[in-house]
C-alpha positions in Angstrom: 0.0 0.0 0.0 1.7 3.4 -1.1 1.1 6.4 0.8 2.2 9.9 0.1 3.2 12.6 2.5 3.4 16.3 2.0 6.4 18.1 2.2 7.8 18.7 5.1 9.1 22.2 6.5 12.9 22.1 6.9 14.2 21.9 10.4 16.5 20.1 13.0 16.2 16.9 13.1 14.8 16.4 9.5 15.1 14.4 6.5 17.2 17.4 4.8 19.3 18.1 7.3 20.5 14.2 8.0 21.7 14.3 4.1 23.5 17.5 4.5 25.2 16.4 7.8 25.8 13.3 6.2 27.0 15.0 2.5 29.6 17.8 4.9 30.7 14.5 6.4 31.7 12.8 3.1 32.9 16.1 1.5 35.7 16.3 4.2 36.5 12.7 4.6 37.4 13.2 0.7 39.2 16.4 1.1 41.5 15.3 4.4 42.4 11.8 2.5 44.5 14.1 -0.4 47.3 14.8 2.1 47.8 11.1 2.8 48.9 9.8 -1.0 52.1 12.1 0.0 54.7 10.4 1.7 57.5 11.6 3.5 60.2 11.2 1.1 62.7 8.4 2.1 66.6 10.4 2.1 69.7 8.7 2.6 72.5 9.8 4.1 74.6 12.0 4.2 71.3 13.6 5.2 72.3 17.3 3.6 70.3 20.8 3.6 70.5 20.0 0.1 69.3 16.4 0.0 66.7 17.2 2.1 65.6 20.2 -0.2 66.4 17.9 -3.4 63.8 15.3 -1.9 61.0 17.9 -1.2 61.5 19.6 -4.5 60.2 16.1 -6.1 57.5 16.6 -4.3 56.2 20.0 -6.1 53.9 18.2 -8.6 51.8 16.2 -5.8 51.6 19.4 -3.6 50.2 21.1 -6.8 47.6 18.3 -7.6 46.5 18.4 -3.4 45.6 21.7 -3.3 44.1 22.1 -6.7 42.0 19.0 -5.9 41.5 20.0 -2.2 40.0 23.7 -3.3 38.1 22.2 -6.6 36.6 20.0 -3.9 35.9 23.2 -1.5 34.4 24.7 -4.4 32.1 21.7 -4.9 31.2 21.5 -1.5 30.5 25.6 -1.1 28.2 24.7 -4.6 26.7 22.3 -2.6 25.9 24.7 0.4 24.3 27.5 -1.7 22.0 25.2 -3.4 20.5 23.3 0.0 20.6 26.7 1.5 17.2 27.3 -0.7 16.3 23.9 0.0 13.2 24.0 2.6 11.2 20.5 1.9 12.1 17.1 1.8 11.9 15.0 -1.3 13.2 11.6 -1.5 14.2 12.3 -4.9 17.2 14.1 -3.8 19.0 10.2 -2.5 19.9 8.9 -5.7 21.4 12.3 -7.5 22.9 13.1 -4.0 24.5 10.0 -4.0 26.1 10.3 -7.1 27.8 13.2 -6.3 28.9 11.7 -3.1 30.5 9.0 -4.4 32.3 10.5 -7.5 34.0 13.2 -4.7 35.1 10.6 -2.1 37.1 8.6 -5.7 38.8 12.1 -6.1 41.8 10.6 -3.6 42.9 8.1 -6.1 42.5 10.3 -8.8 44.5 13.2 -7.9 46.8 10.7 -6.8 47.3 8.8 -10.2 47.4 12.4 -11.8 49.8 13.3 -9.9 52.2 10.2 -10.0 52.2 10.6 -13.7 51.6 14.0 -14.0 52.0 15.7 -18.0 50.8 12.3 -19.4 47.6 12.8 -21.6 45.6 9.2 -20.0 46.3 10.0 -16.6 45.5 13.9 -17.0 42.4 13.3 -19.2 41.1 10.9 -16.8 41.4 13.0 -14.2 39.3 16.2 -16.2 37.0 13.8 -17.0 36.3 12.7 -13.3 35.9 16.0 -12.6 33.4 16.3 -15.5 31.3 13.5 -13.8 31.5 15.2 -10.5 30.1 18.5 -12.3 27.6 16.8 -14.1 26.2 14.9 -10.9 26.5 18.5 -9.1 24.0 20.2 -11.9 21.9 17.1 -11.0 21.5 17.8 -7.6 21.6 21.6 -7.7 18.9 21.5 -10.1 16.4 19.4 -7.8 17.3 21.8 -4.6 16.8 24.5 -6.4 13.1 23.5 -7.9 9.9 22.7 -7.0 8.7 21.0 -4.3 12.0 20.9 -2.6 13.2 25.0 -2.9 11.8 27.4 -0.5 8.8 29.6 -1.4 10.5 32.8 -0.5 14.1 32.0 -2.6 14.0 34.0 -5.4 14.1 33.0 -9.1 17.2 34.9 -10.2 19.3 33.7 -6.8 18.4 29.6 -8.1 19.2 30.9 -11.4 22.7 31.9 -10.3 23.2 29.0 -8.8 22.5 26.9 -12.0 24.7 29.2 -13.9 27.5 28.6 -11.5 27.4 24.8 -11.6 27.0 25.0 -15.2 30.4 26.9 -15.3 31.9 24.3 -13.6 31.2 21.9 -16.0 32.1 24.2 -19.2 35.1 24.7 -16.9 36.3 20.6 -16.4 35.4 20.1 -20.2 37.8 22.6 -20.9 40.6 20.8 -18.8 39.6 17.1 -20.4 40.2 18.9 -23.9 43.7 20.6 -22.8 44.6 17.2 -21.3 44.1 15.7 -25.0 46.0 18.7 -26.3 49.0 20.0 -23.7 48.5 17.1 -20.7 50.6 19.3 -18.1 48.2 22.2 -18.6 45.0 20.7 -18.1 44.7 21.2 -14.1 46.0 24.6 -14.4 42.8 25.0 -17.1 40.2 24.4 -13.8 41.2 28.5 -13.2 38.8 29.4 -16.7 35.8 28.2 -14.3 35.4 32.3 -13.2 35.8 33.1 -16.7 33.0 30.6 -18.1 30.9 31.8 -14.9 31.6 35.6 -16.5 30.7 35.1 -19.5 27.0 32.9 -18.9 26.3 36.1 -16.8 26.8 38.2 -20.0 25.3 36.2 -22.4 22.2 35.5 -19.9 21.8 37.8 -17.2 19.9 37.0 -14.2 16.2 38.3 -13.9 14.0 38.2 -10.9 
């Protein structure tokens, strides 16, 4: 026997806020385990200033693909934020979609580790843009349902869930742009993550938001 129930009001102790506790939770599980795929670099003696400084300097790459992946992830998780902050009602079509985006940000890890262990070759550089294409895409997915009826707020203004749609979609124009650098110039495809400002620029040009 099915039965239906009418949306809730958002509060403590509800529905919503158990998946947001729960998504924080997963978000920085995923951002503190990037810091453990570097090792402490094994140096043998004659343990020199300059051994010591030759052995971290080896390190530069990894470093680079942490904090990149550790802010892309801050960025999804701030995305994330802004879009259940206009949540106000419960729908339990926000599991599956939330899900996915859960589960494609807690593989970033391995993937920013691979990237980094190989870093300037085009498979391990496109796969990591295209990861981060997935995670976009699955981001749009969810920001779309929070944003939209009969989970968004009745006060939440049109034009602030349009800015919110716009900046996910940026996002994604942003990690396409990295998977087709990785194809072209492999070392330069993290460093093509920065054009997400500039796509989110540009969609605010070409389609202003309204009320």
């Amino acid at each position: 026997m099915q039965t239906t129930h009418a949306p809730d009001t958002h509060g403590p102790g509800h529905a919503i806020e158990r998946l947001i506790f729960f998504s924080d939770a997963v978000f920085a599980i995923a951002i503190t385990l990037l810091i453990i795929e570097i090792h402490v670099p094994e140096i043998h003696p004659p343990l020199t200033d300059a051994a010591f400084l030759q052995a971290l300097a080896h390190l530069w790459v990894k470093f680079l693909s942490f904090f990149v992946s550790f802010f892309v992830i801050g960025a999804f998780w701030a995305a994330h934020h802004r879009a259940f902050d206009c949540a106000r009602h419960w729908s339990p079509r926000l599991i599956l979609p939330n899900l996915c985006l859960l589960s494609t940000v807690a593989a970033m890890p391995f993937f920013t580790a691979f990237s980094s262990e190989y870093y300037g070759f085009r498979v391990p550089s496109a796969l990591y843009a295209f990861w981060m294409m997935l995670i976009a895409l699955a981001n749009i997915w969810v920001q779309r349902l929070a944003t939209s009826a009969p989970v968004v707020g009745e006060r939440v203004a049109k034009a602030h869930c349009r800015v919110i749609r716009q900046r996910g979609l940026a996002t994604l124009l942003g990690t396409i742009s990295a998977f087709a650098m990785a194809l072209v110039l492999p070392f330069a495809s993290q460093m093509t993550l920065a054009t997400i400002p500039l796509w989110r620029l540009l969609l605010q040009r070409v389609s202003p938001p309204r009320g």
